[in-house]
C-alpha positions in Angstrom: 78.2 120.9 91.9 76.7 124.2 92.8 75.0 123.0 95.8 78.4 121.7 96.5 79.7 124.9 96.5 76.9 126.7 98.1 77.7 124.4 100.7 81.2 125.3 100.9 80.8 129.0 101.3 78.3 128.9 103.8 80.7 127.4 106.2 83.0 129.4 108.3 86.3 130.4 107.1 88.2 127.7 108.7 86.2 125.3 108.2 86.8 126.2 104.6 90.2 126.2 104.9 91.1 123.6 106.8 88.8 121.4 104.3 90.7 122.7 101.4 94.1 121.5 102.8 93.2 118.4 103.4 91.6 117.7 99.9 94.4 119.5 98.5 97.1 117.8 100.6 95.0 114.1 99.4 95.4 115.0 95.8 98.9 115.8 95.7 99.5 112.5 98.0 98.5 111.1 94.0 101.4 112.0 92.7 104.4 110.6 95.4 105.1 107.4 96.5 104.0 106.2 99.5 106.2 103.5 100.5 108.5 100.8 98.6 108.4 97.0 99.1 111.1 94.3 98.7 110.0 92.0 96.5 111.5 88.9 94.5 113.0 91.0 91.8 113.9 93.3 94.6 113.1 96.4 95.7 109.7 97.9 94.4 108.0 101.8 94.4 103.9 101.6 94.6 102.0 103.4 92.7 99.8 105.8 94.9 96.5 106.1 92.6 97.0 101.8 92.6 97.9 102.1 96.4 94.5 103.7 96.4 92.6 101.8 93.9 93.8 98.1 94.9 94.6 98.9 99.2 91.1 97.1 99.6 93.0 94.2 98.6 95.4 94.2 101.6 92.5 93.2 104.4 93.6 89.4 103.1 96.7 89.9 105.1 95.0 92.1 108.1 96.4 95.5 107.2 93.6 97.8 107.6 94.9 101.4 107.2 93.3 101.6 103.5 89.7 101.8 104.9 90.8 105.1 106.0 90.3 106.4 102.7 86.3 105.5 102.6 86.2 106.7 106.7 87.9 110.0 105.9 85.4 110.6 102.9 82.5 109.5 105.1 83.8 112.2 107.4 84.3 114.9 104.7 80.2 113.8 104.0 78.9 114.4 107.5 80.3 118.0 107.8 79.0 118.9 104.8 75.5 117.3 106.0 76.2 119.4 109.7 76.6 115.8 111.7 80.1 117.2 113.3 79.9 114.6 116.0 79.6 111.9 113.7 82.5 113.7 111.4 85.1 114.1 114.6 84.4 110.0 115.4 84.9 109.3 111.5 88.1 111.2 111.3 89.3 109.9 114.6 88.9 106.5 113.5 90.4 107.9 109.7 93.4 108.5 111.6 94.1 105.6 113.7 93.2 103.7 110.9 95.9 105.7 108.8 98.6 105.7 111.4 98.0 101.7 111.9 99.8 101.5 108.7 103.3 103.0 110.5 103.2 99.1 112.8 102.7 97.5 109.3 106.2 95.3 108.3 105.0 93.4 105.6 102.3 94.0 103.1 100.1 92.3 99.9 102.5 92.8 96.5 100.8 90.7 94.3 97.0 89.0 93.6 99.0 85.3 94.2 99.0 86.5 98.0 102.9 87.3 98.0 104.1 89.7 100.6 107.0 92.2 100.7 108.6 94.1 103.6 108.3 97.5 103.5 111.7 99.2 103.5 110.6 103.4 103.5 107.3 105.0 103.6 107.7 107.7 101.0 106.1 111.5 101.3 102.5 110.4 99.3 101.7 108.7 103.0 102.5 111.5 105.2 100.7 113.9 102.7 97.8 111.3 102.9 97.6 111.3 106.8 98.4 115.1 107.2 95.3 114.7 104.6 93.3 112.9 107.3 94.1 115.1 110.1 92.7 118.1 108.5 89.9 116.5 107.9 89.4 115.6 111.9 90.1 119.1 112.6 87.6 120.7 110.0 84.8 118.4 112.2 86.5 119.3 115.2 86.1 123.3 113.6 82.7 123.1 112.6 82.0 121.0 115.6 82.8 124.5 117.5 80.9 126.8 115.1 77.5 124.8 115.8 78.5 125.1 119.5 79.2 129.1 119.6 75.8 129.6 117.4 73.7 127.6 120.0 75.2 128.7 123.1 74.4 132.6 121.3 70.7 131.7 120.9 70.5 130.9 124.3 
């Protein structure tokens, strides 16, 4: 943990910040719903910590916006190890991943392979990708601070 936060405080100020949004904005995303599904008994509200833990699930019926969640944290990991190109691809692809989920009409509801249509995305998914984005801009941030350090050794 405290190399953690060595880490952290080394970094430039917006880097910091913008880093500290997103995992903010991600934990909060916890505690909403993120969308709500017709199924048999009618209309349904997810669960976002089981949206999170059990999303894997959803690749059975091609939905791929969940693998986001591993792509963002892979992305959060390279700035912290100073690979900002690698980070700015990872949250690129974070985010297209995350967005795919707006062309979704139907998704997984049950292990029996049921699907329901989604009828509203709630806030918990727009806090998620607002989540993802600053995470792309933090590699995109620290991407620049490497850049203005080398182009002043030069």
């Amino acid at each position: 943990m405290t190399i953690l936060l060595r880490w952290f405080w080394r970094e430039p100020r917006a880097v910091r910040v913008a880093l500290s949004i997103s995992a903010v904005l991600f934990f909060t995303s916890l505690f909403f719903t993120p969308f709500t599904v017709q199924s048999s008994e009618g209309p349904q509200v997810c669960s976002s910590l089981l949206a999170l833990l059990t999303g894997w699930g959803a690749t059975a019926d091609n939905s791929y916006a969940w693998f986001a969640n591993p792509i963002g944290f892979v992305a959060w990991w390279m700035i912290a190890r100073r690979r900002n190109t690698i980070a700015i691809i990872a949250g690129i692809a974070a985010v297209l991943l995350a967005a795919s989920f707006l062309f979704e009409r139907h998704i997984l509801i049950d292990e029996a392979g049921n699907t329901g249509a989604i009828l509203s995305i709630g806030p918990a998914y727009w806090l998620w990708l607002a989540s993802i984005i600053g995470t792309m801009i933090a590699g995109w941030l620290a991407s620049l601070r490497r850049t203005k350090a080398e182009s002043r050794r030069d």
